[in-house]
C-alpha positions in Angstrom: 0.0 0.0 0.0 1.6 3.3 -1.3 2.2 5.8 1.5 0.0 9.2 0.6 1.7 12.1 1.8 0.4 16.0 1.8 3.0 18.1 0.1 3.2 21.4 2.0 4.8 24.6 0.4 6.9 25.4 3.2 8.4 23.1 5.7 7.8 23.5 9.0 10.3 22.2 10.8 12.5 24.5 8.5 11.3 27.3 10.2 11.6 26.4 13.7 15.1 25.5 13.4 15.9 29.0 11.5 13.8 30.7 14.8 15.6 28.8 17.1 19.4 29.7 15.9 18.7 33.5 15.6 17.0 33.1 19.4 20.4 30.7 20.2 22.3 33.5 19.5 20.8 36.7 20.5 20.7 34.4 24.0 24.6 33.8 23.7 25.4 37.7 23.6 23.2 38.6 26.6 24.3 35.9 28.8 27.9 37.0 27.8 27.5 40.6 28.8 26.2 39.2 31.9 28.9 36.9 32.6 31.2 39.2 32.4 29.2 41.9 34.6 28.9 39.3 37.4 32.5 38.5 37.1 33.5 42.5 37.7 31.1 42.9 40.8 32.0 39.9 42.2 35.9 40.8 41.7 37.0 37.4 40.2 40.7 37.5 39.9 42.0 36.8 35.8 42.2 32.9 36.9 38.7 32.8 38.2 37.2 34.4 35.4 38.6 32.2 32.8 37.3 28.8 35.3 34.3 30.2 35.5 33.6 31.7 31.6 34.9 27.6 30.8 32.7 26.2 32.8 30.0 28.5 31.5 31.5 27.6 27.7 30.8 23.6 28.7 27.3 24.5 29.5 26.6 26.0 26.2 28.6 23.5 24.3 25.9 20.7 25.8 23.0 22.5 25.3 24.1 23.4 21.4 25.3 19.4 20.8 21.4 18.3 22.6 19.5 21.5 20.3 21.9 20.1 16.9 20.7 16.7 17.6 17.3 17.6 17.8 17.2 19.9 14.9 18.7 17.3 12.6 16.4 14.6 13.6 13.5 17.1 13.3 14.9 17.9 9.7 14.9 14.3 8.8 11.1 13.5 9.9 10.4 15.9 7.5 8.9 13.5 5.0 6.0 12.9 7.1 4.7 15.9 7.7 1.2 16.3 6.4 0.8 12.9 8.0 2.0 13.2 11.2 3.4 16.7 12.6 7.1 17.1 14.6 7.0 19.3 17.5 10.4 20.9 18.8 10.5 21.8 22.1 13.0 23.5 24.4 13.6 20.3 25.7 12.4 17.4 23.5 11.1 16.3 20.5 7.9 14.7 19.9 5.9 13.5 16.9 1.8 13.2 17.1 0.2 10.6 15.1 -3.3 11.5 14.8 -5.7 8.3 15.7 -7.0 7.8 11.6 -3.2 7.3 10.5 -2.9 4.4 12.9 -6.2 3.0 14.1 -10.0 2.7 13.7 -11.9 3.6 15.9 -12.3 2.2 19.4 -9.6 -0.1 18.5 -6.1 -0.3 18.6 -5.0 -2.9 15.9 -2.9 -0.8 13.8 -3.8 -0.1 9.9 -1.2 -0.5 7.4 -0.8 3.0 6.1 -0.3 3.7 9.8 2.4 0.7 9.7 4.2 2.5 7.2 4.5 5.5 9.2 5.8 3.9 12.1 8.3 2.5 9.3 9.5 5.6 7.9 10.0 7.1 11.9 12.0 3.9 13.2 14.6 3.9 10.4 15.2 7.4 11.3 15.1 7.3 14.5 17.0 3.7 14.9 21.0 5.6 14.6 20.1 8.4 16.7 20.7 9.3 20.5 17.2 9.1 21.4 15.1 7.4 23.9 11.0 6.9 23.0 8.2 7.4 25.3 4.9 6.0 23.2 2.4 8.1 24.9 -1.8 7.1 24.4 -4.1 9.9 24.3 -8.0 9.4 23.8 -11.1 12.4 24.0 -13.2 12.0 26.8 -16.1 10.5 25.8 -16.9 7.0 27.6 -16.1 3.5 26.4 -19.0 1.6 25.9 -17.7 -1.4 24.7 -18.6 -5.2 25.8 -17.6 -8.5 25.2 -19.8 -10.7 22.6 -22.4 -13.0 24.2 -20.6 -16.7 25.0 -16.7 -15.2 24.2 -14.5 -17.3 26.5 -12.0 -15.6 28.9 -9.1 -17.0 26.4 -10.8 -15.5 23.3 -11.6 -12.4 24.9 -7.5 -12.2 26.1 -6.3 -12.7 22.0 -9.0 -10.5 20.9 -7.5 -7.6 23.1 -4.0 -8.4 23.2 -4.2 -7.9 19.3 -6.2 -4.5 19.4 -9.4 -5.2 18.6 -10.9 -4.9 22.1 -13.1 -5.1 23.9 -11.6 -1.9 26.3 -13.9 -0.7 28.9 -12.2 2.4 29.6 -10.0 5.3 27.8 -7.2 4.5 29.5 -7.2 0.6 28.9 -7.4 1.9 24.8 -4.6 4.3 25.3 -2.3 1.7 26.8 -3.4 -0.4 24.4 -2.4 1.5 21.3 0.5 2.6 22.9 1.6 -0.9 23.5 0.7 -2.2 19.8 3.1 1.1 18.6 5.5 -0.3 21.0 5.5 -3.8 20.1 5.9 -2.7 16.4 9.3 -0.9 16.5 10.6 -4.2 18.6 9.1 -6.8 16.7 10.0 -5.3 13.4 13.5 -4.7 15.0 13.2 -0.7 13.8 14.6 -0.5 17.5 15.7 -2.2 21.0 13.4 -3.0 23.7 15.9 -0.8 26.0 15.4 2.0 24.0 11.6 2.4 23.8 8.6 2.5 26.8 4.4 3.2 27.1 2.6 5.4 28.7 -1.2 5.4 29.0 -2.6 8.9 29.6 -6.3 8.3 28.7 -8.5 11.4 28.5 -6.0 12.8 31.0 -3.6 15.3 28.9 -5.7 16.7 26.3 -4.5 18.8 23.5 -7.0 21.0 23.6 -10.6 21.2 25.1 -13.4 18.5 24.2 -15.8 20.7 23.5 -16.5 20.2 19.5 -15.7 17.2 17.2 -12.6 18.6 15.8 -11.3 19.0 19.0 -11.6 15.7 20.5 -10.3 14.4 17.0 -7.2 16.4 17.9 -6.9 14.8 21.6 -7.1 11.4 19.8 -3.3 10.7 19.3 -0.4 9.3 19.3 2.8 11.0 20.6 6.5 10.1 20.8 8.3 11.7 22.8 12.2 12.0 22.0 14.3 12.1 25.0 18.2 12.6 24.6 19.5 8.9 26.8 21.5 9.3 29.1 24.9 7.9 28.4 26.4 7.4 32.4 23.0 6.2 33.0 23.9 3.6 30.3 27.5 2.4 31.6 26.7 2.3 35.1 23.5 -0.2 33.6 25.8 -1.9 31.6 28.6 -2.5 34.4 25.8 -3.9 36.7 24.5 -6.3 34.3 28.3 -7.4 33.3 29.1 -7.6 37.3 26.8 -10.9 37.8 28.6 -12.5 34.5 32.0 -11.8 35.9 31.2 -13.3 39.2 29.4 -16.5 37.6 32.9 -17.0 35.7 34.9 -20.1 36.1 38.0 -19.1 38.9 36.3 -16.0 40.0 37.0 -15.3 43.6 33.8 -15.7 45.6 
């Protein structure tokens, strides 16, 4: 099935990224004035000032590596605006997947245009430095969904565990399709099962307020949230799980 996508005249993400630099560096001049104001009230002898504008410079050169990362990946999603739309915050990333790209309604089988999507966003996102939080987000009208007339408990498990319900609540269907978006980067191997995690929010964090159609069409979504990982995080979880191999070797001292 041939993946439709909206051309848009101007690209979006284009123009955040230009917004953001000239804001990056009208920031960088002010906080330089002040650096060096706070540096002549408070005295700081020529040694002091350079420690203290380099530990200042380290700060910057962080925050400019985490914004470039973001910015490229941003660039790179792209392509699926129209489809889904790439939000750059000051301090993530996140792409919302309206509910008709990936699921009918009241269900959380995914389709497979909405399978392609989730395609084209793993193999971007597989060689980059980011974490995923699959976040479910439904409207808040009530589930009124029940089980067919003589269904057995084990039918009634496979029918839900591959997203065609029954759920009796919001937040069972946002887990649900959260899990199912999940399960599909893993099990098509678009990324590791260390890398990715759900979250069910329900009618809980709308987008906007319930109060037409279009607006509770907006709060049903899915959205990925791009976190930077945290590398010493990862060593110190990789030395723990290595520590209980190196014990269990032959002639380790006990």
């Amino acid at each position: 099935m041939a993946l439709k996508k909206k051309r848009l005249k101007t690209p979006v993400v284009w123009m955040t990224v230009y917004s953001d630099l000239i804001t990056n560096e009208a920031l960088f001049f002010m906080m330089l004035f002040a650096s060096v104001l706070i540096a002549y009230q408070k005295g700081f002898t020529e040694q002091e000032f350079r420690d203290y504008m380099r530990g200042i410079s380290t700060s910057i050169h962080k925050k400019e590596a985490a914004v470039k990362t973001m910015t490229e990946t941003g660039l790179k999603l792209a392509r699926i605006e129209g489809i889904a739309s790439v939000k750059l915050g000051e301090k993530d990333l996140r792409i919302v997947l309206p509910e008709p790209v990936l699921f009918e309604s009241g269900q959380a089988r995914l389709k497979e245009e909405g399978k392609l999507v989730l395609s084209e966003v793993g193999k971007v996102l597989a060689s980059s430095r980011y974490d995923l939080e699959i976040e479910g987000h439904t409207d808040d009208v009530p589930i009124t969904q029940t089980a067919p007339a003589g269904m057995k408990r084990w039918q009634l498990a496979m029918a839900r565990s591959t997203g065609l319900g029954p759920y009796y609540s919001n937040r069972e269907l946002s887990a649900a399709r959260s899990l199912q978006v999940l399960q599909y980067f893993t099990r098509e191997k678009l990324l590791v099962p260390e890398r990715v995690s759900a979250a069910a929010y329900g009618e809980y964090m709308p987008a906007g307020p319930n109060d037409s159609d279009a607006n509770r069409a907006r709060n049903r979504r899915i959205e990925i949230k791009l976190v930077l990982r945290n590398r010493a995080a990862l060593v110190r979880m990789a030395a723990l799980q290595q520590a209980p191999e190196a014990a269990a070797a032959p002639g380790a001292v006990q």
